[in-house]
Each structure stands twice: as structure tokens, then as C-alpha cells.
C-alpha positions as CSV (number, residue, x, y, z in Angstrom):
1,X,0.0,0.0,0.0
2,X,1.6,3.0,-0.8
3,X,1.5,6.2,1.2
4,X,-0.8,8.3,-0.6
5,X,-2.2,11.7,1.4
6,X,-6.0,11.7,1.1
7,X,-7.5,14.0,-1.3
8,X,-10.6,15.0,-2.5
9,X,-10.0,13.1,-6.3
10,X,-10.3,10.0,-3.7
11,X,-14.1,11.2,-2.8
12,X,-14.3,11.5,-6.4
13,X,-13.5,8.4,-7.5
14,X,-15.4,6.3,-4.9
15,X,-18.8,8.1,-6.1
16,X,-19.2,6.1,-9.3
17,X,-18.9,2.9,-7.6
18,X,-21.8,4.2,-4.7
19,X,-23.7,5.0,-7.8
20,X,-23.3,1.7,-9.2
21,X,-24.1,-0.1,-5.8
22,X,-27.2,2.0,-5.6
23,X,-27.8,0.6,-9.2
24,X,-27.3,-3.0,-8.2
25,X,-29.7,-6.0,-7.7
26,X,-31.4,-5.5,-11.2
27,X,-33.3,-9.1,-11.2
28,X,-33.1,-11.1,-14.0
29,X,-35.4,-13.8,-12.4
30,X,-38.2,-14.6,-14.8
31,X,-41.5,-12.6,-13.8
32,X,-43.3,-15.5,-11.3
33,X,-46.9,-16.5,-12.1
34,X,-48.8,-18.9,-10.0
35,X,-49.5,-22.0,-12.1
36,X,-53.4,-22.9,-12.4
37,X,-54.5,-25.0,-9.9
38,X,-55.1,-28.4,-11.7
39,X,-58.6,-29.1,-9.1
40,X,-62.2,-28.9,-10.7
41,X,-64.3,-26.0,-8.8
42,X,-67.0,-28.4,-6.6
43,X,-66.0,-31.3,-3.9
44,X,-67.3,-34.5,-5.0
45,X,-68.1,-35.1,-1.5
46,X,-70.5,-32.4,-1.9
47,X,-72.4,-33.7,-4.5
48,X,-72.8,-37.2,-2.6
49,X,-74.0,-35.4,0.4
50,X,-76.8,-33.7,-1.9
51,X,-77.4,-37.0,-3.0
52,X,-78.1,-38.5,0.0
53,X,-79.8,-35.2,1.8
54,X,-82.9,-37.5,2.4
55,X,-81.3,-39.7,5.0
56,X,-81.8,-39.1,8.6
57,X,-78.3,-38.1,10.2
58,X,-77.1,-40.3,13.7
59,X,-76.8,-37.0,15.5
60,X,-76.8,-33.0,14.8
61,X,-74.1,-31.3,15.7
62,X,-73.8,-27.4,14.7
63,X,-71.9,-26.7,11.4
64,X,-69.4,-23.8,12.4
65,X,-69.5,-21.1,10.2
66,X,-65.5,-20.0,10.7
67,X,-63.3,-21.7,8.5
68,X,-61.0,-24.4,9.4
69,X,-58.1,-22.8,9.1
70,X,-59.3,-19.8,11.1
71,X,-60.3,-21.4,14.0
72,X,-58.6,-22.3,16.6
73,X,-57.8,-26.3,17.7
74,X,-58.5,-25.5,21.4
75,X,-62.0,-24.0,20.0
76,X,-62.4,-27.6,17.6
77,X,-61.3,-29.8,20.8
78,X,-63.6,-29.5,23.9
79,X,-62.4,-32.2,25.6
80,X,-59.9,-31.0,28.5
81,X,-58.2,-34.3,28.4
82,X,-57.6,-34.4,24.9
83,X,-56.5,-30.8,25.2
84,X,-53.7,-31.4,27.6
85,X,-52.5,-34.5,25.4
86,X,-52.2,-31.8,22.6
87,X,-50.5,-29.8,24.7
88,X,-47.9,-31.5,26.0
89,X,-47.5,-33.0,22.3
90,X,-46.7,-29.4,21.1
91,X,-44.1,-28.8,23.7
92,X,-42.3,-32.1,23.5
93,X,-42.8,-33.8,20.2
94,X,-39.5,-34.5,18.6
95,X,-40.9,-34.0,14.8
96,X,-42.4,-30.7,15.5
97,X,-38.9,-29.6,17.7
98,X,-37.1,-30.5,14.5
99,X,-39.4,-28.6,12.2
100,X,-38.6,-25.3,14.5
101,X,-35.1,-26.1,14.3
102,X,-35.0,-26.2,10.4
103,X,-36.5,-22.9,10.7
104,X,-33.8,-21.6,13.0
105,X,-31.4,-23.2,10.2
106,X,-33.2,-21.6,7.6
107,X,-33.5,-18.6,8.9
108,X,-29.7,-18.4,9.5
109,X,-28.8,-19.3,5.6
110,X,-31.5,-16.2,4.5
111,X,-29.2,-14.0,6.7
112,X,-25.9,-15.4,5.5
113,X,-27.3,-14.7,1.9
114,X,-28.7,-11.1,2.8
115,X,-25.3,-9.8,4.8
116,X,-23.9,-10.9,0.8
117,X,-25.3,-7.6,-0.4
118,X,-23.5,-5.7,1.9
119,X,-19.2,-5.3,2.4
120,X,-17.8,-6.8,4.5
121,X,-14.8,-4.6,6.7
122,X,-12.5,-5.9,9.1
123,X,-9.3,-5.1,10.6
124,X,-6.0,-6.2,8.6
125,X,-2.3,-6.0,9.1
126,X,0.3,-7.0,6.2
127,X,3.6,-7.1,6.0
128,X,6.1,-8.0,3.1
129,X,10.0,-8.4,2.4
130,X,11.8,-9.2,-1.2
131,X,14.9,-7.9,-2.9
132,X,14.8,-4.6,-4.3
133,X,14.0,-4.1,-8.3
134,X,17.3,-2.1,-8.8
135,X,19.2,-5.5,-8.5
136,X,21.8,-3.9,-5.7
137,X,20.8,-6.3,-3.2
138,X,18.7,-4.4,-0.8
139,X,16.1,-5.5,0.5
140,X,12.7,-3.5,0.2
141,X,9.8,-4.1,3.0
142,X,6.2,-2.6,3.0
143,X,3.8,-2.9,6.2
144,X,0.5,-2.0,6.4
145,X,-2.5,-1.8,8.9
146,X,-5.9,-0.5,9.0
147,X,-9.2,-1.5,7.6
148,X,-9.9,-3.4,4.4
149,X,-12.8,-4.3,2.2
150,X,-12.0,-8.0,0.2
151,X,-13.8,-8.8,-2.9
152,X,-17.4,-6.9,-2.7
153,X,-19.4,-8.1,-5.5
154,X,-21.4,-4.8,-6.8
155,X,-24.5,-6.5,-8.1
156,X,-25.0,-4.9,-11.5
157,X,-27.0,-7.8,-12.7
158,X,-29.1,-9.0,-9.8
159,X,-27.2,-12.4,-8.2
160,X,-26.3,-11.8,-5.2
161,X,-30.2,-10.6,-4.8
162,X,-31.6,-13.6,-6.5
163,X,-29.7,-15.7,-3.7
164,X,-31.0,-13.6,-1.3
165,X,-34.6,-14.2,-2.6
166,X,-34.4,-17.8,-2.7
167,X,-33.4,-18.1,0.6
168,X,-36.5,-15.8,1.6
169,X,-38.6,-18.0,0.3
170,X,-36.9,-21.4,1.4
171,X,-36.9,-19.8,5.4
172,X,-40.7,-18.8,4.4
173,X,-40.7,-22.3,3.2
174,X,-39.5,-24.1,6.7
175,X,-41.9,-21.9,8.7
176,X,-45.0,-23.3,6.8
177,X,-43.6,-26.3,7.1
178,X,-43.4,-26.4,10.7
179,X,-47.1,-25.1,10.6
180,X,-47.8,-28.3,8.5
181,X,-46.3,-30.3,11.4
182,X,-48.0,-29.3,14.1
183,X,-51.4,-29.7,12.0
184,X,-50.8,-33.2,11.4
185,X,-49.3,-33.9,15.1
186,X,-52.4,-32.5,16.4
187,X,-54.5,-34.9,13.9
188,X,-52.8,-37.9,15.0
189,X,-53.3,-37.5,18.7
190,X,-56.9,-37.0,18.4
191,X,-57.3,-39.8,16.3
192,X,-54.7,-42.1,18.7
193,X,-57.0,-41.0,21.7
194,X,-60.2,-41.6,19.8
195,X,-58.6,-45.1,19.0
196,X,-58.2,-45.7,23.0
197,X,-61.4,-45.0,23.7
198,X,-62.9,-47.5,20.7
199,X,-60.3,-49.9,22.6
200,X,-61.7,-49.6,25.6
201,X,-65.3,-49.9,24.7
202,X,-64.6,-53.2,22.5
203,X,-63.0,-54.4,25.5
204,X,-65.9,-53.7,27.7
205,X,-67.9,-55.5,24.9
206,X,-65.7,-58.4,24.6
207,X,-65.3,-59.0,28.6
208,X,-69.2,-59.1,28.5
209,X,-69.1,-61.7,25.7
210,X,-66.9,-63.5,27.3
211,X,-68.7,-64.3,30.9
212,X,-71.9,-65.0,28.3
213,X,-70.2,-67.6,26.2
214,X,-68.4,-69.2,29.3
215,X,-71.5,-69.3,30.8
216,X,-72.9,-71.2,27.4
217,X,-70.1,-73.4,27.6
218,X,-70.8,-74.5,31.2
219,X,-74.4,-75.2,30.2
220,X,-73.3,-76.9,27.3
221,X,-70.6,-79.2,29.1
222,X,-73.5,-80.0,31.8
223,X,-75.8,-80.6,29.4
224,X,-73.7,-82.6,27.0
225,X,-72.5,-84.4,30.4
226,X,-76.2,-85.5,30.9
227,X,-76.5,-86.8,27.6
228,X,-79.1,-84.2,26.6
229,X,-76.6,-82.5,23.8
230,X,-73.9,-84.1,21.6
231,X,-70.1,-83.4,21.1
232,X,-70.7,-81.2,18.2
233,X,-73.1,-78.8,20.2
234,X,-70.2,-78.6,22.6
235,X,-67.5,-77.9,20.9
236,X,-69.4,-75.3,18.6
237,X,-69.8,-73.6,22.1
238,X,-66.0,-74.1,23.2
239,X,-65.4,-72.3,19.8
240,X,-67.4,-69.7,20.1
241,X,-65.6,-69.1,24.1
242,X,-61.8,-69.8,22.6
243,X,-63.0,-66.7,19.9
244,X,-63.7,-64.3,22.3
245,X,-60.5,-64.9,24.1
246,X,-59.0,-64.3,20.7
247,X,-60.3,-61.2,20.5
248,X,-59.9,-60.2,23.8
249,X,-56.0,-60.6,23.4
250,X,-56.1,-59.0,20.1
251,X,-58.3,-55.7,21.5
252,X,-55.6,-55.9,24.9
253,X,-52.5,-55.6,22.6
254,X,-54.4,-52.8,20.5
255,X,-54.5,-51.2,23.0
256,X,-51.1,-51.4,24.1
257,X,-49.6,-50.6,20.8
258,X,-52.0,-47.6,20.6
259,X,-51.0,-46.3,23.9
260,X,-47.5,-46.1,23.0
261,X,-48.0,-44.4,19.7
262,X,-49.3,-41.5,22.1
263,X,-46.8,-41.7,24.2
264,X,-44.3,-41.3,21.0
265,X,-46.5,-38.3,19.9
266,X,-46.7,-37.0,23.6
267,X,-42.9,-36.9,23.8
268,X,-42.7,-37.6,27.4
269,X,-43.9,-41.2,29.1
270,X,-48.0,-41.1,30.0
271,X,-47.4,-40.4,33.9
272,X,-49.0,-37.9,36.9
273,X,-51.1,-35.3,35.3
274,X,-50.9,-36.8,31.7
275,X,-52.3,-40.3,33.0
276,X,-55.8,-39.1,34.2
277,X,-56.1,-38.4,30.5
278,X,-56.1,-41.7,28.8
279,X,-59.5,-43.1,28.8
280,X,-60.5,-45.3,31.6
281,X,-64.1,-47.3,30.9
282,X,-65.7,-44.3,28.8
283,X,-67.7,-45.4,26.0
284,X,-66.7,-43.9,22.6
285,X,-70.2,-42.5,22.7
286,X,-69.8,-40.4,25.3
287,X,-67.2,-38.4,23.7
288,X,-67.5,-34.9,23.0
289,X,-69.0,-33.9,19.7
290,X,-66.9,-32.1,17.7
291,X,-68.3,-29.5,15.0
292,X,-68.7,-29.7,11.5
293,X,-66.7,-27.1,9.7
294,X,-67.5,-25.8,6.5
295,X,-65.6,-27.1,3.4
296,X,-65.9,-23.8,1.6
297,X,-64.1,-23.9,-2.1
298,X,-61.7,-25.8,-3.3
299,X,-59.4,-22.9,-4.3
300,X,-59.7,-22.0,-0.7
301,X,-56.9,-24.5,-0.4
302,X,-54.1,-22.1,-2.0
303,X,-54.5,-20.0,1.0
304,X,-55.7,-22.5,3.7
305,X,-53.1,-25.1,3.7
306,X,-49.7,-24.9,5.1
307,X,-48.4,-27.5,2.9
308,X,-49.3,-26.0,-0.5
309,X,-48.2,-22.8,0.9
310,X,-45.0,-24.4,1.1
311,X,-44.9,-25.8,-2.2
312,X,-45.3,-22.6,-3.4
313,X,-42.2,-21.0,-1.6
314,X,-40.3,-23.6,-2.6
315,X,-41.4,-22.9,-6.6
316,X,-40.8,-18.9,-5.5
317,X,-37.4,-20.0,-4.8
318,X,-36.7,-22.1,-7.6
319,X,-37.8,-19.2,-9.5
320,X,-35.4,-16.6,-7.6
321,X,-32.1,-19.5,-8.3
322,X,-33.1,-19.0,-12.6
323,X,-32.1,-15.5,-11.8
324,X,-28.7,-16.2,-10.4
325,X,-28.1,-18.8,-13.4
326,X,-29.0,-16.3,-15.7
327,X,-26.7,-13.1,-13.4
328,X,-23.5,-16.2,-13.9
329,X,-23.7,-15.5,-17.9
330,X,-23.2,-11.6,-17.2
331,X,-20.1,-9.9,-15.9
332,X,-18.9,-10.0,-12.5
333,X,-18.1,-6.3,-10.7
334,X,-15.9,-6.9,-7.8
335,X,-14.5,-4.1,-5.2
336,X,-11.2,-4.5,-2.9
337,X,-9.7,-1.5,-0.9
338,X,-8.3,-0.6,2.1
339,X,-7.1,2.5,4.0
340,X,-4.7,2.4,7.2
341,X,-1.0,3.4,7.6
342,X,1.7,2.0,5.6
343,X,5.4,2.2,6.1
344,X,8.6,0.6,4.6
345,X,9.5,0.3,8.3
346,X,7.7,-1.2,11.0
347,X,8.2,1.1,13.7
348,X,6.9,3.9,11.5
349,X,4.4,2.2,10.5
350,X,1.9,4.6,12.6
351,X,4.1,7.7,12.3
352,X,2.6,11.4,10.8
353,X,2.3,11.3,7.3
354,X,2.0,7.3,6.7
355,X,-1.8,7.3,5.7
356,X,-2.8,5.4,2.7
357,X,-5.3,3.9,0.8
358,X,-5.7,1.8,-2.4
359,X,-8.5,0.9,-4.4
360,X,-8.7,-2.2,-7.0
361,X,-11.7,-3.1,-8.4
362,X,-12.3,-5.9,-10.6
363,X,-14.1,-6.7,-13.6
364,X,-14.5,-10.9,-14.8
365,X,-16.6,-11.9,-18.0
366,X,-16.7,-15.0,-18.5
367,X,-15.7,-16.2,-22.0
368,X,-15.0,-19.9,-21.7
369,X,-16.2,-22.1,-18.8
370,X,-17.0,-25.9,-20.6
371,X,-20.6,-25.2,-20.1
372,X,-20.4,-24.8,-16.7
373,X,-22.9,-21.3,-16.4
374,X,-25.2,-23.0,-19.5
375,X,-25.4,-26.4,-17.0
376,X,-26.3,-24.1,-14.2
377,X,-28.8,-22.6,-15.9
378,X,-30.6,-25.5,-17.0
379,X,-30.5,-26.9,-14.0
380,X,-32.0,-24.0,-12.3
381,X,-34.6,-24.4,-14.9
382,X,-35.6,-27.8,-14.0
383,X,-35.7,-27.1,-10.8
384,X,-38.7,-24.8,-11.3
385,X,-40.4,-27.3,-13.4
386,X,-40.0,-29.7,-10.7
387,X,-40.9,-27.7,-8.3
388,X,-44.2,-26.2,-10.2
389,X,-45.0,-30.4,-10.6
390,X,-44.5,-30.6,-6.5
391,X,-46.4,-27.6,-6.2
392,X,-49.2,-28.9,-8.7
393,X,-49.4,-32.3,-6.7
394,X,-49.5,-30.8,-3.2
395,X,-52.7,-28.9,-4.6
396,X,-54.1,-32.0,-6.4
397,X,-53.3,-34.4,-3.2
398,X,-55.0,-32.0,-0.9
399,X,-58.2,-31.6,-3.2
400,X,-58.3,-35.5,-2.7
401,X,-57.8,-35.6,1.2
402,X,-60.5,-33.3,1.3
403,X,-62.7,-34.8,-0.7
404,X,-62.4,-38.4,1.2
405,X,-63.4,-36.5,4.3
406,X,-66.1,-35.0,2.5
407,X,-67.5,-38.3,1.6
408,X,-66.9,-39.8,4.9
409,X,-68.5,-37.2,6.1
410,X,-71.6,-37.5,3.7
411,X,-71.8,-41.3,4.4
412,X,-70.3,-42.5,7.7
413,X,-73.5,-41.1,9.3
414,X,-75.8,-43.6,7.6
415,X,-73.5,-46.4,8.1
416,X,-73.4,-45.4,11.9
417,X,-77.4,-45.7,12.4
418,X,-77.6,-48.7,10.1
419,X,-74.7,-50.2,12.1
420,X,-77.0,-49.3,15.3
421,X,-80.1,-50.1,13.8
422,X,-79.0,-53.8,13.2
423,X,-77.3,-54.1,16.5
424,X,-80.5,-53.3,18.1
425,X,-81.9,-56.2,15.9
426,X,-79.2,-58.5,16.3
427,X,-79.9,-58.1,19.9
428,X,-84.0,-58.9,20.0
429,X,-82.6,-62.1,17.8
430,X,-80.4,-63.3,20.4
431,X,-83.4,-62.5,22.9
432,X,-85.6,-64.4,21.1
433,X,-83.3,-67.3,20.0
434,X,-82.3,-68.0,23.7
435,X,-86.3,-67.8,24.7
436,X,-86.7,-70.6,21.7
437,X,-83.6,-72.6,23.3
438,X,-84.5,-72.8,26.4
439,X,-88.1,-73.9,25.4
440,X,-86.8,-76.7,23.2
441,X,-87.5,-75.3,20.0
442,X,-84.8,-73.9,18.6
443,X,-81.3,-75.6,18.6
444,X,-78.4,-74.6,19.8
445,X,-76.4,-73.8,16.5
446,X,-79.2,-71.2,16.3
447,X,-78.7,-69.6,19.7
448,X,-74.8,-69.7,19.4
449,X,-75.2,-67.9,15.6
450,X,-77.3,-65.3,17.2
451,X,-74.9,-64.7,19.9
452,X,-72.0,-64.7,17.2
453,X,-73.8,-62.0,14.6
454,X,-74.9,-60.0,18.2
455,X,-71.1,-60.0,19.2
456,X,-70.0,-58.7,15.6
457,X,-72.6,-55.7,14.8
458,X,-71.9,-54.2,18.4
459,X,-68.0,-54.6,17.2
460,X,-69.0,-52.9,13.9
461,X,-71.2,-50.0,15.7
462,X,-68.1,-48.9,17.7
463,X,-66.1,-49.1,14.1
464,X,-68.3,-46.9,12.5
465,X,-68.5,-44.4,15.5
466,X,-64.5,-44.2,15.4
467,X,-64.6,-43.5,11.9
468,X,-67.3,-41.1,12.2
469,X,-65.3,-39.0,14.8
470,X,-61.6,-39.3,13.7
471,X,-62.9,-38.4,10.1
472,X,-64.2,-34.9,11.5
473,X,-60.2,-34.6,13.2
474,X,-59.1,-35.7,9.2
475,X,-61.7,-33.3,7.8
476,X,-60.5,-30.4,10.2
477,X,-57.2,-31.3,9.2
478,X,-57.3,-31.3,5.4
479,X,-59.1,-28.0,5.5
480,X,-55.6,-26.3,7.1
481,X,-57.0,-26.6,10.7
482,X,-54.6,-26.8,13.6
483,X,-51.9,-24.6,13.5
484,X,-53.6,-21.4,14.8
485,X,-53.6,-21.3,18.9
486,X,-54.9,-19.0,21.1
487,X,-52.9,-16.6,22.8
488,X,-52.6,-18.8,26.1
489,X,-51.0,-21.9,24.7
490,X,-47.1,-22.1,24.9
């Protein structure tokens, strides 16, 4: 650095290069348009439930006129139990703690990419010896220290900018993503709790199916003991005993493997306060009706749901990396300087009169690079048509999550009080074919296929009641419910 005094030419010189900084950032990213959603404009779900307006529903509940997405999942939840399994899920679930992280990552890259745009000073200190240029054998040194600005790219044609764009839109990305998480955590630990409380009931219905069919099988062994019944009549009972045992140990280990998925989605083992909310003998009937929410429009979707909204970002920043591509064809501004004392001696180096300052700025166009820019951009390219295809699936896959709710929603009510209905009938059969038994005029095969077909439609009526309640929790979902809390939750 040579020792230069500073004069007002300096000033001069620097104010084109502030001129073309203020210039910078000119994006060459292509002009983004959203692609059409590929959805029709009705839910079929809503043309099966016009179709089957005449059937009675199994119970009213009262359709809520916010939107899914708007309301809240304390507000969609009433059941204080359920709430706190939520909530502890929220604070200690591993899959949502990683989601936040990625945002903390993500958010980190956008500012890396941002503090790009601006130069970067730091101290510096330099110092140099070689043989002099006159040949005589001296030796010449140069030190210098002060402040220095390496290699500030002035961003004529907008890359540096694109960069910072894309990882905008991939922090934006991460935070909808995390919303997208807790949405589906939320989902599955209704439906896991909803799936205890069907286990519990079929238990309670097996346990009673069990003291009636050991009872039958007494009665049949004293019977067949007497000589009144034969073997077969015997061991048709034994069958129907052994069955019941099967599906006792089948409903316990339900159970069991049910439990611990909550426990897993809890993220902390089911003890103290969170134990008095598994369900303990309550009868999936007597669990809190949820309301209906309104499936509103299928382009409703764009907005509603986190997960398209993070398509989306994703496609914005696929678009925002074709405007780097394209900025790598273009020439390449750089800026070095630096301004400090400099001194062929070291202990003048911060005497009077060893200010200096040097400027070098840098211009590269690339001429010949094997393809390497051309590569780059047609990478970049494909990267937006895949991401316009991931953007175009997330929309098409949500439409169809939606519309299976929508038709579970239309239908799973008049399977529910058919499903009743023929429990209730099953049971005056049973009723009647034990009344005909015990009189001696029906036989036994017919009492224990009554008790069999009683034993399976009260299985099937706490089947359709689960699916009836965990498809509102899927239906709530699909339409973006669940990530909005109110202002009290941690």
C-alpha cells in the first residue's frame, strides 16, 4: 500500500462505484406467475351429500360457520383431556422440535445470503520483504494496517439478490412447514385418543361376551355331560368361548400398541397429570362432539393449507435460483480497498504522514467455462419445473384428502345408524333365539349364531363411531385446521 495523502480526487472516484451499488440488484429472475391449480371448482363429497340429503343423520351437531383454518384447535377440541395430550405434544414432540429447528437453520442461511449484499470490513495487518527491483541487493519491506474491504461483489446484474430471494422463500418455506407439522401432530393425537377410547369400549364389549359364552359353555358341558346335547353342540360352544379370548388378546394388545404411539406423539412417558387423560371405561359415545366445519371452495386450499403454501415458496425460490443462473452469464463487478498506515519500516508504521489507501476493483466476464454457467442454468430451470409439478401435486393431493373426508362425512353417518339399527336387531334375535332354546324349539347352532352376529354388529357400531369422529379430526385437518392457537398456549 503506498502512502498516498488523502484528497478529494479519492471522494471523487469512490462516487461512481456508490452510484453503481445503488444501481445494483437488477433481477433477471423470470416474472413468477402462480400455475393454475389443476382441481375442478365443486368437492365430489358435496355432490354425494346432496345426493343422499334425504337420509336421517345419527346425531346434529352445529356446522361452524368460521373456517378451518381460522379457528382455533383449542375451539375444535372441547375435551380438557384431549387438550392437555395436545399440549404437551406441542411442547415435547421431537418431529415438530425438528421442524422449528429447520427454521432456526433456515432462517440463518436467509441471513448469510442477505449480509452478501453488503461489504464486509475488518481489521487487517500486512507485512512484506523481497529484494529490491534495482538489482543492488537491498532489500525492500512494506507494512500495512488498517481496515480493508475483500472482494465486494457490486451486483450490476441482480445475483447476489436472487440468492438472497431464494433463501427468503426457502426460510418462508420451513416456517410453513413447521405449521404443516403441528397440524398433522395435532391430527394424530386426536385420532390415537379416539382409537383408545374405541379400545376400551370393544374391551368392555368383549369382557361381556366372554362371561356369556363361558357361561354357554358350562351349560353346554353339563348338558352334554347328561346326555341331553352331543359333542358337536359342545364344541361349537367351546369355539365360540376360545374366539372371544382371541379377540380379547387381540383388542388388549391394540391397545397397548395404541398407547404407545401417544406416548411417541406425547414426547414424554403417559405419567402424573398426563395419565388421568387416557380413557379409563368411557364409552366412545360419550365423547365430546366435535363440530362440523364448512368445506368452503376448493381454491380456498391455495390459501388455507400450510403445505401448498409451502410448495409454493419452494417454486418462488426455484424461481429466484433462474435469476442467479442467468446473473453467472453476465459480468462480475468486484470491489477490494483498504485505508490504514503503511510504512517501509515497521516502527513507523503509525508515524505522521504514513496514511494510505488503495482501491482495486475488478471486472470478470466469462468467456470460456466448458458449459459450466449453461449447465447451471438448466439446472435452475428444472428445478422450477419440478418444483411447479410438487407444487401442482400438493394442490391435487389436498383436493383428494379433502374430498375423502367430505365423503366420509356425507356417508359414515348412515352407516353409523344402520350399524345401530342392526345391532339393536341382532340383539331382539339373540333374545328371542335364547327364549326358543330354552323352550326346546330352537337348537343350539341357532342360539350360538345369534350370539355370534350380536357379538359382531356391536363390534361394527363402535367401528363406525370411530370413523365417524376421527374423520371430523381428518376433515378439520385437510381444510388447514390446527396450527392457529390461542394466545394462552405455549
Amino acid at each position: 500500500m503506498k502512502a498516498i495523502p488523502m484528497r478529494k480526487s479519492v471522494l471523487t472516484s469512490l462516487l461512481p462505484l456508490g452510484a453503481a451499488a445503488l444501481l445494483a440488484a437488477c433481477s433477471m429472475a423470470p416474472t413468477y406467475e402462480r400455475p393454475v391449480a389443476p382441481i375442478a371448482g365443486e368437492w365430489p363429497g358435496l355432490r354425494l351429500s346432496r345426493s343422499l340429503a334425504g337420509m336421517p343423520p345419527v346425531a346434529s351437531t352445529a356446522l361452524q360457520t368460521v373456517a378451518a383454518a381460522d379457528l382455533e384447535w383449542q375451539s375444535f377440541f372441547s375435551d380438557s383431556r384431549l387438550r392437555l395430550l395436545i399440549e404437551s405434544a406441542l411442547r415435547n414432540n421431537r418431529d415438530l422440535r425438528i421442524a422449528v429447528l429447520n427454521i432456526e437453520q433456515a432462517r440463518a442461511q436467509f441471513q448469510i445470503r442477505r449480509a452478501d449484499q453488503f461489504p464486509t470490513v475488518g481489521a487487517a495487518a500486512t507485512g512484506s520483504r523481497q529484494p529490491s527491483a534495482s538489482g543492488n541487493g537491498n532489500i525492500a519491506s512494506v507494512y500495512t494496517a488498517g481496515l480493508a474491504l475483500t472482494s465486494y461483489e457490486i451486483d450490476f446484474f441482480g445475483r447476489v439478490a436472487s440468492l438472497k430471494e431464494a433463501a427468503l422463500a426457502q426460510y418462508l418455506a420451513s416456517e410453513e412447514g413447521r405449521k404443516t407439522t403441528q397440524i398433522s401432530l395435532i391430527a394424530t393425537v386426536a385420532n390415537t385418543w379416539l382409537s383408545l377410547l374405541a379400545d376400551e369400549e370393544l374391551l368392555s364389549i368383549t369382557q361381556q361376551t366372554l362371561a356369556t359364552r363361558e357361561e354357554s359353555f358350562k351349560l353346554s358341558q353339563l348338558r352334554f355331560d347328561n346326555g341331553v346335547t352331543s359333542e358337536l353342540d359342545l364344541r361349537q360352544a367351546e369355539s365360540l368361548l376360545e374366539a372371544a379370548r382371541i379377540s380379547r388378546a387381540q383388542l388388549q394388545r391394540q391397545r397397548a400398541l395404541d398407547e404407545n404411539l401417544l406416548t411417541l406423539l406425547v414426547g414424554q412417558p403417559l405419567e402424573g397429570e398426563l395419565a388421568t387423560a387416557l380413557p379409563a371405561g368411557q364409552a366412545l359415545a360419550d365423547a365430546p362432539v366435535m363440530v362440523d366445519v364448512p368445506a368452503g371452495l376448493p381454491s380456498d386450499l391455495l390459501t388455507k393449507r400450510p403445505d401448498i403454501r409451502q410448495a409454493e415458496q419452494q417454486l418462488l425460490a426455484a424461481n429466484a435460483s433462474i435469476g442467479a443462473a442467468r446473473a453467472a452469464f453476465f459480468p462480475r463487478i468486484s470491489l477490494t480497498a483498504s485505508a490504514g498506515s503503511a510504512s517501509n519500516h515497521l516502527s513507523g508504521l503509525f508515524q505522521n504522514g504514513s496514511w494510505g489507501w488503495s482501491l482495486a476493483p475488478q471486472l470478470f466476464l466469462p468467456l470460456f467455462d466448458a458449459g459450466r454457467n449453461q449447465a447451471g442454468l438448466e439446472s435452475a430451470n428444472a428445478g422450477r419445473d419440478i418444483a411447479v409439478a410438487q407444487y401442482e401435486k400438493a394442490i391435487q393431493t389436498a383436493f383428494r384428502e379433502v374430498a375423502d373426508a367430505l365423503a366420509g362425512r356425507a356417508t359414515l353417518g348412515e352407516q353409523l345408524r344402520a350399524q345401530q339399527a342392526q345391532a339393536t336387531a341382532e340383539g331382539v334375535r339373540f333374545k328371542l333365539s335364547d327364549l326358543r332354546y330354552q323352550n326346546g324349539i330352537a337348537s343350539q347352532l341357532d342360539l350360538l349364531d345369534a350370539q355370534r352376529s350380536l357379538f359382531s354388529a356391536r363390534q361394527a357400531v363402535v367401528q363406525a363411531r370411530l370413523l365417524q369422529l376421527q374423520n371430523q379430526v381428518t376433515l378439520y385437518k385437510t381444510l388447514g385446521g390446527g396450527w392457529k392457537e390461542t394466545a394462552a398456549t405455549p
